[in-house]
N, C-alpha and C positions, 0 to 999 in steps of 0.2 A: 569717486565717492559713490559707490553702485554696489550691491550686490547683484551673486547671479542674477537672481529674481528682481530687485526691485531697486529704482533707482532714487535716490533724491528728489529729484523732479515728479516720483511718483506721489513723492508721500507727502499730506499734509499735517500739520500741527496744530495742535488745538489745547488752547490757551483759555483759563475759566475767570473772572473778573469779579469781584465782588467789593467795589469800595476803596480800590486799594488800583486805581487809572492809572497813576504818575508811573508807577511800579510796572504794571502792566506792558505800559508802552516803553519804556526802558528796556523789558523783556522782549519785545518786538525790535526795536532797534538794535539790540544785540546780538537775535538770531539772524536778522536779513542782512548785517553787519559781517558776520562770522562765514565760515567754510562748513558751517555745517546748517547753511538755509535749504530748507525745506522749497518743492514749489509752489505751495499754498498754504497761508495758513487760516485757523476762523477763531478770532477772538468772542466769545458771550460772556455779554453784561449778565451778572444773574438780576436783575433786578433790583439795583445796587441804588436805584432812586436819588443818586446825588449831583448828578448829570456829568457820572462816569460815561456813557454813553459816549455823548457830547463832544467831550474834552478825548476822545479815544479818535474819534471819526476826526476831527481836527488833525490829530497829528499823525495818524493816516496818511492822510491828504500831506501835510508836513514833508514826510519821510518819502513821500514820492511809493507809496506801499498801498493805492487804493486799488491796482490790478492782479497786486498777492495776498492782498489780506482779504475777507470777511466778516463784516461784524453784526451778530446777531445779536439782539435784545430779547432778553424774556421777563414777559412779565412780574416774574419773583424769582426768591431766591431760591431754589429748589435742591440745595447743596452740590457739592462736585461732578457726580457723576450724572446727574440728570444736564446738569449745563454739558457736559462732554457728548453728552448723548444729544442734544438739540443743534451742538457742534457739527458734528458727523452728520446726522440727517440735512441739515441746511445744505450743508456743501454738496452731498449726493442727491439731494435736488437743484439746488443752482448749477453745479458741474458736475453733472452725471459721468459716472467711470473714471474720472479726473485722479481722486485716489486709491491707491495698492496697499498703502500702509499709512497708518493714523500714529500721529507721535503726542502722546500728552504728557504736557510740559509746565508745569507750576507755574504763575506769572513771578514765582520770587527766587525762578533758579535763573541759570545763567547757560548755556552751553561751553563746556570747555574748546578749542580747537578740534576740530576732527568725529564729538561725538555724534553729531548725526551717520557720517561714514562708518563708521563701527558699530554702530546699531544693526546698519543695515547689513552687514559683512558677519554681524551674529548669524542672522533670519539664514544670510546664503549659508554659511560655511556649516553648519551645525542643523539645517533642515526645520531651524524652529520658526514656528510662528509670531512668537513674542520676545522681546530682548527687552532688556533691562540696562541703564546707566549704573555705575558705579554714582554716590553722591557721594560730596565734598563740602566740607566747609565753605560758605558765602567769602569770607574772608580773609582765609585760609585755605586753600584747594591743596594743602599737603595733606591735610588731617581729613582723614576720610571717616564717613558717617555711615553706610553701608554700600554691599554691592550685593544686592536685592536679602531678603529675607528667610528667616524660619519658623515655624510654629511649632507650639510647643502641641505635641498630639493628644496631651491629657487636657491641659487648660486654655488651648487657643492664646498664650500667651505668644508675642511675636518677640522677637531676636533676629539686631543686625548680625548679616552675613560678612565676613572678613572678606574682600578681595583676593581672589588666590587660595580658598579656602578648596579644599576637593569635595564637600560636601554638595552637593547642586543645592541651589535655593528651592525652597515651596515657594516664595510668593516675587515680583520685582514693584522695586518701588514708583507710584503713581507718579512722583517729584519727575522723572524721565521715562517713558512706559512706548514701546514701539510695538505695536501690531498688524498682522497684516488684516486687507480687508476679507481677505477669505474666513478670518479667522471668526471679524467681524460678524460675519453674517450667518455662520452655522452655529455662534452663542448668543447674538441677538443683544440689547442694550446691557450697558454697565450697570450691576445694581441701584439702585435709586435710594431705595427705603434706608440705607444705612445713613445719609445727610450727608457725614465727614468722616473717615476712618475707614481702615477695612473693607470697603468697596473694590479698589482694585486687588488685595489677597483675596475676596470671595469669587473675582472674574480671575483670575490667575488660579485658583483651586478647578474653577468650572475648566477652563480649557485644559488644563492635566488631564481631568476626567473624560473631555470629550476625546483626548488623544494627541493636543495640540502641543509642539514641546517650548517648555520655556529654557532661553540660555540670559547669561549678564555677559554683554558687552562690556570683559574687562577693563579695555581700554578707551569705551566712552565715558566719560565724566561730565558731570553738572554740576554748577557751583550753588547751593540754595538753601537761605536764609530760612530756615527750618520754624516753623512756627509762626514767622510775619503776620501771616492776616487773625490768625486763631488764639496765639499768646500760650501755643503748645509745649512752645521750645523754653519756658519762661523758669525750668527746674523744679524740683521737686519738691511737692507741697505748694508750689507760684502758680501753676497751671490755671487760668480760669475757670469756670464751675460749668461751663457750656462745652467746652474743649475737655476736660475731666469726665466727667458725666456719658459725655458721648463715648470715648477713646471705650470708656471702660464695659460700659452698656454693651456695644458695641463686638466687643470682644467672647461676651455670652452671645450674642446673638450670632455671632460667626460660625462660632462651636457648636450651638443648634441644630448650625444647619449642614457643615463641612466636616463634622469631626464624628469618629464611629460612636462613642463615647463621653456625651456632654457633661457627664454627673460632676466631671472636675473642675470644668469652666465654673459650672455653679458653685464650689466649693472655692473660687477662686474670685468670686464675687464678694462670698462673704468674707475673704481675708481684705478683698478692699475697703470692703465698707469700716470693717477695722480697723484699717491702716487713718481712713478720715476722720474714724470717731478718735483716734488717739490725736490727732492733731486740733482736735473741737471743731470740726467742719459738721457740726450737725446738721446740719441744711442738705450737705451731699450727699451725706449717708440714706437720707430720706428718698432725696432724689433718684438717685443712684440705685436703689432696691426695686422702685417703683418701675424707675422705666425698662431696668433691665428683663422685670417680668413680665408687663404689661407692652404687647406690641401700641394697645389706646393710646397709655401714658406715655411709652416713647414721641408715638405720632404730635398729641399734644406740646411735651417740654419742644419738639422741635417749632412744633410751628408758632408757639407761642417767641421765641426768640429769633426765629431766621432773619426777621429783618430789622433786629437790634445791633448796632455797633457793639463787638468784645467788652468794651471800656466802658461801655454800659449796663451790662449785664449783672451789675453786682455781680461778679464773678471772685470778686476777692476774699468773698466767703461771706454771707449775714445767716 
């Protein structure tokens, strides 16, 4: 389970928590369960205030897992990529040099057999620094969901990649995401500011650009319950107003900043805002205009929500 460069044992996994412990720890006892464990992994609480903590550190302890795992607590919820980023620094300070390669891993996918080993047999064989999972169905691992991504060059619009497709991906998905630490360190933290979405395609754009090469580990798979903590996955027009709002926002702010050409993104804003007002979501439309122009108002809608439960957010539209 090695590549040239870099071995299992080098790489840790970094797993983000927000409210959703039982889950969490399921994903923990299936990675260290599997053939495809990492040699360390650091679980972060984002701030999840319901004594997810607690209940994680417990079955830690349980699983006979308090000398591979790490569990860092932060004091808020500061979305995905900031917990992934509080990840990695903890460990490279409690175990300085310990990791080669960082694998972030959704707490709601699963590892198929072997995909850590083919992760890392991407990075050798292919010279890249970043490999990607093929994702699968939670409850179906026939039916595949993508094997990393595309962008649309006018609108920043994204598109699953087929497995086996000959086109190379633009972007891999965050659900299973392998990087090395060199990679690490010459692009500096995962974006922040985006909360949820699109954070790992804007760090997957930067390392293209710095020269880094991304491949998809065809043959590693992850099975992940797509949408779980967010109510992403929930179909169309069902999406929450906080998971909505962001995706879409989001998606302008990407194009901004990665695309030679934004003028379509934004014209692609105003087809969603359309798309909400035909369905009577006046509330999103409003929303959805605001924060996609205003970096304030972005800042705001997030923080005013980050430490509300989905199911509370009025998200079913008022």
């Amino acid at each position: 389970m090695e590549s040239r460069l870099i071995s299992s044992e080098d790489t840790c996994c970094v797993v983000v928590n927000w409210r959703a412990a039982a889950e969490t720890a399921e994903c923990l006892a299936a990675l260290f369960a599997s053939d495809s464990a990492p040699g360390r992994a650091v679980v972060v609480d984002n701030g999840s205030g319901d004594g997810s903590a607690e209940f994680l550190r417990a079955r830690i302890a349980e699983q006979d897992l308090a000398g591979r795992v790490l569990l860092v607590e932060s004091p808020e919820n500061g979305g995905f990529a900031k917990g992934c980023n509080l990840g990695i620094a903890a460990v490279r300070e409690t175990f300085p040099g310990s990791a080669k390669a960082w694998w972030l891993l959704n707490n709601d996918a699963r590892p198929e057999p072997g995909a850590l080993g083919a992760l890392l047999r991407a990075l050798g064989a292919g010279g890249a620094d970043f490999a990607g999972s093929r994702v699968v169905a939670f409850d179906d691992p026939s039916r595949e969901i993508s094997a990393g991504g595309w962008i649309d060059a006018r609108t920043g619009a994204s598109a699953p990649r087929p497995s086996g497709h000959p086109r190379r991906a633009d972007y891999l998905e965050g659900a299973s995401l392998l990087f090395t630490e060199r990679a690490a360190l010459a692009l500096g933290p995962i974006p922040e500011d985006y909360f949820l979405y699109f954070e790992e395609t804007d760090y997957c754009f930067r390392a293209r650009e710095a020269g880094f090469g991304l491949a998809v580990a065809e043959d590693s798979a992850v099975r992940h319950r797509v949408g779980a903590s967010t109510g992403s996955g929930a179909g169309r027009g069902k999406v929450p107003e906080f998971a909505d709002c962001l995706q879409a926002a989001n998606r302008v702010r990407f194009a901004r900043r990665r695309l030679r050409r934004p003028f379509w993104a934004f014209a692609g804003l105003c087809g969603s805002v359309l798309l909400r007002a035909r369905r009577g979501q006046w509330r999103r439309c409003a929303i959805l205009a605001r924060i996609a122009l205003s970096e304030r108002a972005f800042g705001r809608f997030v923080d005013e929500r980050r430490g509300i439960p989905a199911v509370d957010r009025g998200q079913r539209e008022g």
